[in-house]
C-alpha positions as CSV (number, residue, x, y, z in Angstrom):
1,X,4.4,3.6,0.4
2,X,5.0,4.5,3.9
3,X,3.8,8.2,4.3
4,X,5.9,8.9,7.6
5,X,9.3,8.0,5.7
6,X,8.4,10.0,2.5
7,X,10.6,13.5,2.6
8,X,8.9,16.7,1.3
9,X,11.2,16.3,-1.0
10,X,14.6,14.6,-1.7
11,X,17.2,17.1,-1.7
12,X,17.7,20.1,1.2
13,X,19.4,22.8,-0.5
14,X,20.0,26.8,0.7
15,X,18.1,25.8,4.1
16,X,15.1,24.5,1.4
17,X,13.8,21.3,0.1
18,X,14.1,21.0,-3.1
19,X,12.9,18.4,-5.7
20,X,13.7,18.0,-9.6
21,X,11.4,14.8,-10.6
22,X,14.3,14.8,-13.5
23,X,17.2,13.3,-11.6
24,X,16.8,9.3,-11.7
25,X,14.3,7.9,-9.0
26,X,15.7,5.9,-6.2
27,X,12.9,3.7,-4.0
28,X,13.8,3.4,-0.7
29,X,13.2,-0.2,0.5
30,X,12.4,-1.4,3.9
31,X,15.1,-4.9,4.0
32,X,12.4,-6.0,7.1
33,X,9.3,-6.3,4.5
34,X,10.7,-5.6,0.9
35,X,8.3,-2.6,1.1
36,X,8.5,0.4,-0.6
37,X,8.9,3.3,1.9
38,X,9.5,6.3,0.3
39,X,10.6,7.5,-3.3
40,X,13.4,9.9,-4.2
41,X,15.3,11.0,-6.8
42,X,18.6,11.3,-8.0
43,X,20.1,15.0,-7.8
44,X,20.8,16.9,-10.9
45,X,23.9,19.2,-12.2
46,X,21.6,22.2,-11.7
47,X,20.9,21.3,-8.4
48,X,24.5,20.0,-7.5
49,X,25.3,23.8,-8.7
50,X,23.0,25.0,-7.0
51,X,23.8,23.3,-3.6
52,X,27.7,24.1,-4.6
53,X,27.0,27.9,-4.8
54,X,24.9,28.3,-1.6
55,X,27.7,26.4,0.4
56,X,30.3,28.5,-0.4
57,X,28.2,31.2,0.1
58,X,27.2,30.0,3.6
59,X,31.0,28.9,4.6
60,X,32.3,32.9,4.4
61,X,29.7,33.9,6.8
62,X,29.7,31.0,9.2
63,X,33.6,31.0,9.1
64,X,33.2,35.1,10.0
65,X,31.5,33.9,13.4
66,X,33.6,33.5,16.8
67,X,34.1,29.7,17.4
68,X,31.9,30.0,20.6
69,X,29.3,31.4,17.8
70,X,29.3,28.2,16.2
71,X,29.4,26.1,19.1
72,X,26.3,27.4,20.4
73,X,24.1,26.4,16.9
74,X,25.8,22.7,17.3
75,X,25.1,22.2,20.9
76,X,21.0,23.5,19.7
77,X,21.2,21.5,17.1
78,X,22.0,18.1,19.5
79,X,19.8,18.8,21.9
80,X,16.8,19.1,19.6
81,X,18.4,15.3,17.9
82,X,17.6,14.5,21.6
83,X,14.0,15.8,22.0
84,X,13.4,13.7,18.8
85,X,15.6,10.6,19.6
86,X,12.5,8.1,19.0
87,X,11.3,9.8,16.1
88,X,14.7,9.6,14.3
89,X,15.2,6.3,15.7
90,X,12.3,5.1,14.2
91,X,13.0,6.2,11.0
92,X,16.2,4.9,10.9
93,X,14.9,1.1,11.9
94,X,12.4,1.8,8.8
95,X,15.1,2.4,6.5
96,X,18.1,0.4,7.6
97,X,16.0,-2.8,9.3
98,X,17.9,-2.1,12.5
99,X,16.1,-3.0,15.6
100,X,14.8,0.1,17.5
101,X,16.3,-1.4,20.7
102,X,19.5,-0.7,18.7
103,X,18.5,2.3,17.1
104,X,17.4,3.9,19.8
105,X,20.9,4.2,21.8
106,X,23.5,3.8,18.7
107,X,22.4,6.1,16.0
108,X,20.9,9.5,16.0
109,X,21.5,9.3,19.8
110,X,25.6,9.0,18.5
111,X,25.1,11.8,15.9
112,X,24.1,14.2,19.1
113,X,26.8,13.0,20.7
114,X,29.0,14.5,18.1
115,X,27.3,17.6,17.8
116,X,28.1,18.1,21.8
117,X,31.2,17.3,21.8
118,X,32.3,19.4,18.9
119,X,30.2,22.4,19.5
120,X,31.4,22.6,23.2
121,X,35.2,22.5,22.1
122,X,35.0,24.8,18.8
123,X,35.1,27.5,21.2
124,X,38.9,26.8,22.2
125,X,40.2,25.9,18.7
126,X,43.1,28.7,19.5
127,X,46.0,28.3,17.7
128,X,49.8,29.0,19.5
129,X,52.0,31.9,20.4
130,X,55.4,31.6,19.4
131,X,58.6,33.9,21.4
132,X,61.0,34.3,19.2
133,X,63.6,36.8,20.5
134,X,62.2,40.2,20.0
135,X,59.8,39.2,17.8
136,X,56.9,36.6,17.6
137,X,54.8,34.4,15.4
138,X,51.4,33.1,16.6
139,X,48.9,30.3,14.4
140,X,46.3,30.6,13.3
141,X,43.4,27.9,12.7
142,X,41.2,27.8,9.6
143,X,38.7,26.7,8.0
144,X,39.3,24.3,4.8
145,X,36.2,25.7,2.9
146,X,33.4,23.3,1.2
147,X,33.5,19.6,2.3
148,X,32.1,16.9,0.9
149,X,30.8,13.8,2.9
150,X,29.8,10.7,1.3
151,X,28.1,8.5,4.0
152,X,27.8,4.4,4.2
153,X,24.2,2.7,3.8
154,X,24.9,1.6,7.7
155,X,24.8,4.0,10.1
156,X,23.5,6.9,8.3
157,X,22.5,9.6,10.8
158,X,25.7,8.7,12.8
159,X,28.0,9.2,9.9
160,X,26.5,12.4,8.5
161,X,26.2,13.6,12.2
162,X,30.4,12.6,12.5
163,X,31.5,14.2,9.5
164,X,29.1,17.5,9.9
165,X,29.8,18.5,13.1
166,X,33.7,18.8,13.0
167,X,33.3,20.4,10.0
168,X,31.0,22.7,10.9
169,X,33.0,23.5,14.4
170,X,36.1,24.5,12.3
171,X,34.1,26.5,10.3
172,X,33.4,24.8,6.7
173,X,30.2,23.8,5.2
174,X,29.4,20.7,3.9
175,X,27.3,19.1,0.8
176,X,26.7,16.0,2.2
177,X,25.3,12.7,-0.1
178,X,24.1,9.5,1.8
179,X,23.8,6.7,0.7
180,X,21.4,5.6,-1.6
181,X,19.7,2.9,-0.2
182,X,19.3,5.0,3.3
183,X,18.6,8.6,1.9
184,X,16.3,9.7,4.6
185,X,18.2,10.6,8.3
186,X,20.7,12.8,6.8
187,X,17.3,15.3,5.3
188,X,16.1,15.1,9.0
189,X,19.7,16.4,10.2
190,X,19.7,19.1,7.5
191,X,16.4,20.3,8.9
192,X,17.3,20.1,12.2
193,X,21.0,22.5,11.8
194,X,18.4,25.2,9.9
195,X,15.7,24.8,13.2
196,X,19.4,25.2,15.6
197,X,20.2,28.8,13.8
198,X,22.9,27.3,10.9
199,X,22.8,29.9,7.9
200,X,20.5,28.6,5.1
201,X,23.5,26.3,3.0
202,X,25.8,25.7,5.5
203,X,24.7,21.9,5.4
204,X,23.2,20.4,2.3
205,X,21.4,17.1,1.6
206,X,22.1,15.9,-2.2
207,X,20.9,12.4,-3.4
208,X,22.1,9.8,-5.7
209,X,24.4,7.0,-7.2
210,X,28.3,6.7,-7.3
211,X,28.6,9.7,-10.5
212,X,27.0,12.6,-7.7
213,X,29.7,11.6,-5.3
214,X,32.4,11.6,-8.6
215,X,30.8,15.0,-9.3
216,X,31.4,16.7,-6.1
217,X,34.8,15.1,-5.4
218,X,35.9,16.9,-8.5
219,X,34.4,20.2,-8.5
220,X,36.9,23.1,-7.6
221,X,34.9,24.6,-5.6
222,X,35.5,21.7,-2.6
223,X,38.4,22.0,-0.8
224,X,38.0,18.3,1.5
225,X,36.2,15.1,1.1
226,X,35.5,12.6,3.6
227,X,34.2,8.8,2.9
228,X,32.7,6.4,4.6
229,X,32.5,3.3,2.5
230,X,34.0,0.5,1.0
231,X,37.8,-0.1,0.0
232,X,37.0,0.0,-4.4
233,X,34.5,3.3,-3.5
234,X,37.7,4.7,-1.9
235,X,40.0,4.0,-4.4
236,X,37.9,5.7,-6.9
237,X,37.1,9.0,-4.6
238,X,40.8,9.4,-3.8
239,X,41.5,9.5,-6.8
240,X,39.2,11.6,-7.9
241,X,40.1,14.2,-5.5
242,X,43.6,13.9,-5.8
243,X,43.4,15.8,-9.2
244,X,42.5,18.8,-7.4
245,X,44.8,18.1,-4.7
246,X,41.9,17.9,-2.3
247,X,42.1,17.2,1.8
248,X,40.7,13.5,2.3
249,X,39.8,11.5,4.8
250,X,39.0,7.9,3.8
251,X,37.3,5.6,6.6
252,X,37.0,2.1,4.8
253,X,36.4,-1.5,5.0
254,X,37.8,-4.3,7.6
255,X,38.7,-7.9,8.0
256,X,39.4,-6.8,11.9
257,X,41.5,-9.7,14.0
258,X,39.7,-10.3,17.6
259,X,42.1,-12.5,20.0
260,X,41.1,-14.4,22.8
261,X,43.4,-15.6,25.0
262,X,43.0,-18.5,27.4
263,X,43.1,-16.7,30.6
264,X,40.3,-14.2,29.3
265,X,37.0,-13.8,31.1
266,X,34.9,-16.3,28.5
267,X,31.7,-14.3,29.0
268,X,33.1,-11.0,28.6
269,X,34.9,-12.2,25.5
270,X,31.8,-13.8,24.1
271,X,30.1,-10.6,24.7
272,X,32.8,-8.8,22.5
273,X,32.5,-11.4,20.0
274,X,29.0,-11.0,19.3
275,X,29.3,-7.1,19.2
276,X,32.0,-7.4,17.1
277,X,30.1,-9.8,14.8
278,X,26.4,-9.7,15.0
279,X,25.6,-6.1,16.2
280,X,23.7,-4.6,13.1
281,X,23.5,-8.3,11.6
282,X,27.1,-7.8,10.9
283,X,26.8,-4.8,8.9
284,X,30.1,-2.7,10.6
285,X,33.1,-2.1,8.9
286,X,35.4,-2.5,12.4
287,X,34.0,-5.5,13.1
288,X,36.1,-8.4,14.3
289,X,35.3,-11.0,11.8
290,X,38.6,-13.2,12.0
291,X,38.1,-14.3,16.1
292,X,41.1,-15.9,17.4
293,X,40.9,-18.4,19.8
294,X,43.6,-20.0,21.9
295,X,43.1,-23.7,21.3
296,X,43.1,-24.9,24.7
297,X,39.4,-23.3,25.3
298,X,38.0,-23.2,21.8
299,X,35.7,-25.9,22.1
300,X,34.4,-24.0,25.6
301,X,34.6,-20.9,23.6
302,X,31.9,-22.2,20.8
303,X,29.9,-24.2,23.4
304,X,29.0,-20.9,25.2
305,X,29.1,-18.9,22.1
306,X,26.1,-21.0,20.5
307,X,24.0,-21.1,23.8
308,X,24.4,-17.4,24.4
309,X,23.0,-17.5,20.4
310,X,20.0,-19.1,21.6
311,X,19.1,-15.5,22.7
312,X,19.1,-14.2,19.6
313,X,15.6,-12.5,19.0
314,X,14.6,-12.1,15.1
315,X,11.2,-10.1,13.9
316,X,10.1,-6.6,13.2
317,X,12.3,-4.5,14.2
318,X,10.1,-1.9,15.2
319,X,9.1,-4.2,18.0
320,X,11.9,-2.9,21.1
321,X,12.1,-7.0,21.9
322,X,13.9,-7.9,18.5
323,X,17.6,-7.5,18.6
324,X,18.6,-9.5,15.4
325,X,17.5,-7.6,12.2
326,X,17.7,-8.1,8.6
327,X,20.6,-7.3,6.1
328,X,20.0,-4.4,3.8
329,X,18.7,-5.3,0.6
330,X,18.0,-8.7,-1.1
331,X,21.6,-8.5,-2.9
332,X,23.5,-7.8,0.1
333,X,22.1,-10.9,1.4
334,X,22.5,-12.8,-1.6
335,X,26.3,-12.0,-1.4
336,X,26.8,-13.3,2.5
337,X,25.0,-16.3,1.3
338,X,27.8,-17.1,-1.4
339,X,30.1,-16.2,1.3
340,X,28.5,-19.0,3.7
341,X,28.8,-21.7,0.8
342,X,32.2,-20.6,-0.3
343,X,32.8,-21.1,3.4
344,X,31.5,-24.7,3.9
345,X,32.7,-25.7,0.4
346,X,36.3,-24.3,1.5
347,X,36.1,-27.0,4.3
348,X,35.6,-24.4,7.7
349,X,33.2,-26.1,10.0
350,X,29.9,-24.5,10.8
351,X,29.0,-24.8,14.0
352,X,25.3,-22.1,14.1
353,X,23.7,-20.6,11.5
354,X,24.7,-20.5,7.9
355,X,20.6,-20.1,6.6
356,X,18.7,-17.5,5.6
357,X,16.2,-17.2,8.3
358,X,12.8,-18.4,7.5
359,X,10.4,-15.4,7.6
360,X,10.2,-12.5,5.1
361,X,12.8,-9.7,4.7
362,X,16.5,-10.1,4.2
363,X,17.3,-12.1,7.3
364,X,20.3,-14.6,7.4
365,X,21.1,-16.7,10.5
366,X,23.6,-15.7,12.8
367,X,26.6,-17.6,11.2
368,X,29.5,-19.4,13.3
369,X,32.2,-21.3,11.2
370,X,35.3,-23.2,13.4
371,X,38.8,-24.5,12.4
372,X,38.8,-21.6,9.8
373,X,42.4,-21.0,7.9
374,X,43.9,-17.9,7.1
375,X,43.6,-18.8,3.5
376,X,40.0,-19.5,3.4
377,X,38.3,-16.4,1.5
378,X,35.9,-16.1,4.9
379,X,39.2,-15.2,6.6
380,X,40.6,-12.8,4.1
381,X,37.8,-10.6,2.7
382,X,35.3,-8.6,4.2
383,X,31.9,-10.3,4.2
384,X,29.5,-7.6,5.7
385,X,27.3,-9.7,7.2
386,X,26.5,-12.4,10.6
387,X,29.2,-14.4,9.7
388,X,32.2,-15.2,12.5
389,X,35.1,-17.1,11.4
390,X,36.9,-18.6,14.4
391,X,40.2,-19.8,14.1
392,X,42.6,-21.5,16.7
393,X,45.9,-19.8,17.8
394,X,48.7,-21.6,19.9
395,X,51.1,-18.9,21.3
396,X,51.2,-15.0,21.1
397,X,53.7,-14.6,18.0
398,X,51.9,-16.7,16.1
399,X,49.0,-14.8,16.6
400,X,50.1,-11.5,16.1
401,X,51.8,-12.4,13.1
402,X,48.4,-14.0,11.9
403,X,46.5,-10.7,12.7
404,X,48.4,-8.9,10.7
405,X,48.6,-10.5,7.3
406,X,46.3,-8.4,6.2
407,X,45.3,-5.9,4.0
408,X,43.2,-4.1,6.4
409,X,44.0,-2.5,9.3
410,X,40.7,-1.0,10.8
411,X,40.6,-2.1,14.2
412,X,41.6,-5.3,16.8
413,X,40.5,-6.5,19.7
414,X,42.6,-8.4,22.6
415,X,41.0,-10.3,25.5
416,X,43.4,-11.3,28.4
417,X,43.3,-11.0,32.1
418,X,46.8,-10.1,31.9
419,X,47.3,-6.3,31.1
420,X,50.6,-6.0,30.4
421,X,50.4,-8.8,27.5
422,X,47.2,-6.9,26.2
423,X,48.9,-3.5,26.0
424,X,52.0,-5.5,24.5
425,X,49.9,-7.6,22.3
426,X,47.8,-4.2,21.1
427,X,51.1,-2.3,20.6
428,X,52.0,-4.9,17.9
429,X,48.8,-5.0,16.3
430,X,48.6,-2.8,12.8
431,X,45.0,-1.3,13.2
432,X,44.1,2.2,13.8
433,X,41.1,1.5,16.6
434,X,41.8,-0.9,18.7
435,X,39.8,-2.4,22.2
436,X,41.3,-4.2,25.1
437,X,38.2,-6.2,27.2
438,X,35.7,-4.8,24.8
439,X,34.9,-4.2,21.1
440,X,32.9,-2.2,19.0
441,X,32.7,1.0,21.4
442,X,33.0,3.9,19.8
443,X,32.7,7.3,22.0
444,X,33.0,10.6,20.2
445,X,36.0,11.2,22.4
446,X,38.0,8.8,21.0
447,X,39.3,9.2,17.0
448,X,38.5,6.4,15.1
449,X,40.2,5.2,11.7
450,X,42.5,3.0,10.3
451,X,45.6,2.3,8.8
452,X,46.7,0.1,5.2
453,X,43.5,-0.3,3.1
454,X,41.0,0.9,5.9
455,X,41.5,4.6,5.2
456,X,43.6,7.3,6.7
457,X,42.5,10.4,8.7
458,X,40.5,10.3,11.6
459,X,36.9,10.5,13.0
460,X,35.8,12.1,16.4
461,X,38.0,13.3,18.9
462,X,40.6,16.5,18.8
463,X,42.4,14.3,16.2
464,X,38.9,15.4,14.0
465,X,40.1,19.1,14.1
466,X,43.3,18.3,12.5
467,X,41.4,17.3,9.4
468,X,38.6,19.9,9.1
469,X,41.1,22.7,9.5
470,X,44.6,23.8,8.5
471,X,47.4,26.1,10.5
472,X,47.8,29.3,9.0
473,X,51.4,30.7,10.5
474,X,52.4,34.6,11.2
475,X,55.4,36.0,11.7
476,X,55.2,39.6,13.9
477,X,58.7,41.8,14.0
478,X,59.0,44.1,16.7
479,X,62.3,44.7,15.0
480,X,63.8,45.9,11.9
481,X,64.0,44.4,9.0
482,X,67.4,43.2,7.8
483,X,68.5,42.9,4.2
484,X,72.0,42.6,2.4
485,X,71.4,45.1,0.0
C-alpha cells in the first residue's frame, strides 16, 4: 500500500476525520499497476447522521454571513488548491491513472477555478427591486439548505470542486460522496475549505457504494441533490429524490455527435477529435464519440488522424512525458473490449487500435473504427473508453438529422470554415454544450449540461446560481390595505 495516498481516515465529518472500521472496506486501486493504494471504508448510518446533523448545523451559520463573507473563504480556499496544484495533481494521476501532464492543468487546477469564480461573484447575488405604483416588492435570494453531491469516478476533485463551490456561494452546505473507486481528492478538498476559514460541517466527505448515495438522496433533511454519473445511476437518484420533492440537478452520460465538414481546417478538426475522444483514455461523458465526416475528405481525415496517433505516448503516468493513460479498473476495460469486438463483429472497419495495449495496467489502444452506421451499437451507446466511431455524411440535413437520433443530448461539436453554417448547424443541434472549432473546453464561465437523457440543470456559470438557490419574493405597501368587508 501506497502511504502518500492513504487518508487519516476515510470520511471528513464536522471539520474532522473520522473512521468507523465497521462500514464495508473499499481498496482503492491504482488502474496504472493494479496496486493497492490506499484502504477505506464504507460510511455508516451513524456517521451519515452524524455528517447530516453537522451540515445543517453548519448551513444556518454560514447562510447568516454576508455573501462577500463567503466569497472571501472560497477565493482562500482556491488559492491554497493552487499552492498545492502538484501535490493534488499527483494524487489524482495515482488514483485515476491520468497522466500528470493532464492532471496537472485539468483537474484540481479546474476545481480552483470554480472556487474563484464563484467566490468572487457570491458577493453580488442581489436579488431585484420591483416599483409598483406606490408600493414595492424586492427578491430575495436564498439558500436551498443541505446538498447532496454525488461525484463520477473521472474527474473527481473537479466535480466535487463544481458542485461545492456554487453551493457553498449561495449559502448551502454540502455532504458530498465520491466515487468509490476515486475516494481520495474530494478528503483533500474537505481539508482544504476547513484550512480557508469554512465552519467545521459546512463541507463533508462520506464514502461508499450506490445505497450511501440512496441514503442521502432520501433523507429529509436535504433539500438538493446534484449527480454526476451515468444515465441508470440517474434514473435511480431522481427518483429517489423526487419523493421528497427535492431540487436536482442531473449531469449524465453522452453519445455526443462531432461534424466535420469538408471545408474545415483538417488539423484543427483532428485536434478536436482526439480531445473529444482520447483525452482521459476516453473516459468523458461529453465526449464526441459518433465523428462525422463529410465523405469527400474522410479517407484524408483518417490518414492524418492515424499519423497524428503515432504520437500517442503510453507508460506511467506519473512520468510528465506520458499522455495516454490507462482506463480505470480491469472491468471498465473489460467492457470497451466487448465494445471493440461487438464493433468489428458488427462489420465497422477498424482502422488503429482495437488491443489492449501490451504492458501492465488497464491500457487499451487508442481505437479508430470507419464506415460506422448509425445502427451499429458503437454508434448508439456510450462506450467510455478510446474508441472513435467515424461515420461518413453527404450534405448538412442529413447530418443533422443523424446527430440527433439520439437519446443523448450532452454536447456537439461543428467544424466548418464557414460561420454562418456553424452557428446554423449548432442552432439545430439538440445538446446542451456545444463547441464550434473546438471540443472538450470547459471554462467555469460557461454552464455546462445537457438536454434528453444527459441530465438537466446546469454546471458553472451564473446559470449555477439558479440551481443552488431559490427567489424568495416581498411585497412592501406604502399604502393601505384594501378589503371588501
Amino acid at each position: 500500500m501506497t502511504a502518500l495516498c492513504q487518508p487519516p481516515a476515510s470520511h471528513f465529518i464536522d471539520g474532522h476525520y473520522l473512521e468507523d472500521a465497521a462500514g464495508d472496506p473499499i481498496p482503492v486501486i491504482s488502474p496504472a499497476t493494479g496496486e493497492e493504494i490506499a484502504r477505506l471504508h464504507a460510511v455508516t448510518p451513524a456517521l451519515i447522521d452524524r455528517a447530516l446533523d453537522a451540515a445543517t448545523r453548519a448551513q444556518a451559520e454560514w447562510a447568516r454571513l454576508s455573501g462577500g463573507a463567503r466569497g472571501r473563504v472560497l477565493r482562500r480556499a482556491a488559492e491554497i488548491m493552487r499552492t498545492r496544484n502538484r501535490e493534488l495533481s499527483e494524487l489524482e494521476t495515482r488514483n485515476t491513472g491520468k497522466p500528470l501532464q493532464e492532471t496537472l492543468v485539468a483537474d484540481a487546477a479546474s476545481g480552483a477555478d470554480a472556487l474563484d469564480y464563484f467566490g468572487s461573484i457570491a458577493a453580488g447575488l442581489t436579488g431585484e427591486h420591483i416599483p409598483l405604483g406606490a408600493d414595492f416588492a424586492y427578491t430575495v435570494r436564498d439558500p436551498l439548505g443541505v446538498c447532496v453531491g454525488i461525484g463520477a469516478w473521472n474527474y473527481p476533485i473537479q466535480i466535487a470542486s463544481w458542485k461545492c463551490a456554487p453551493a457553498l456561494a449561495c449559502g448551502n452546505a454540502m455532504v458530498f460522496k465520491p466515487s468509490e473507486i476515486t475516494p481520495l481528492s474530494a478528503l483533500k478538498l474537505a481539508e482544504i475549505l476547513i484550512e480557508a476559514g469554512a465552519p467545521a460541517g459546512l463541507f463533508n466527505v462520506v464514502q461508499g457504494m450506490g445505497p450511501v448515495g440512496a441514503a442521502l438522496s432520501t433523507d429529509p433533511r436535504v433539500a438538493k441533490v446534484s449527480l454526476t454519473g451515468s444515465v441508470p445511476t440517474g434514473r435511480r437518484v431522481y427518483a429517489a429524490a423526487a419523493e421528497g420533492l427535492k431540487h436536482v440537478t442531473m449531469e449524465l452520460g453522452g453519445k455526443s455527435p462531432l461534424i466535420v465538414f469538408e471545408d474545415a481546417d483538417i488539423e484543427n478538426a483532428i485536434s478536436g477529435a482526439i480531445l473529444g475522444n482520447f483525452y482521459s483514455s476516453g473516459q468523458i461523458c461529453s465526449n464526441g464519440t459518433r465523428v462525422f465526416v463529410q465523405k469527400r475528405i474522410k479517407e484524408k481525415f483518417l490518414k492524418r488522424l492515424t499519423e497524428r496517433l503515432q504520437g500517442v505516448v503510453m507508460g506511467d503516468p506519473l512520468d510528465e512525458a506520458v499522455n495516454f493513460g490507462p482506463l480505470i479498473s480491469p472491468a471498465q476495460m473489460e467492457k470497451v473490449l466487448s465494445y471493440i469486438g461487438i464493433g468489428k463483429a458488427e462489420g465497422a472497419r477498424l482502422i488503429t487500435g482495437g488491443t489492449r495495449a501490451d504492458r501492465d495496467g488497464c491500457f487499451v489502444a487508442p481505437t479508430v473504427f470507419a464506415d460506422v452506421t448509425d445502427q451499429m451499437t458503437i454508434a448508439r451507446e456510450e462506450i467510455f473508453g478510446p474508441v472513435m466511431a467515424v461515420l461518413d455524411f453527404d450534405d448538412e440535413a442529413e447530418v443533422i438529422a443523424r446527430a440527433n437520433a439520439t437519446q443523448f443530448g450532452l454536447a456537439a461539436g461543428v467544424f466548418t470554415a464557414d460561420l454562418t453554417r456553424a452557428h446554423r448547424v449548432i442552432g439545430q443541434l439538440k445538446a446542451g454544450t456545444t463547441w464550434i472549432n473546438t471540443y472538450n473546453l470547459t471554462p467555469v464561465e460557461m454552464p455546462f449540461g445537457g438536454v434528453k437523457a444527459s441530465g438537466f440543470g446546469r454546471e458553472n456559470g451564473h446559470a449555477a446560481i439558479e440551481h443552488y438557490s431559490q427567489l424568495k419574493s416581498v411585497y412592501v405597501a406604502l399604502t393601505p390595505t384594501q378589503a371588501p368587508y
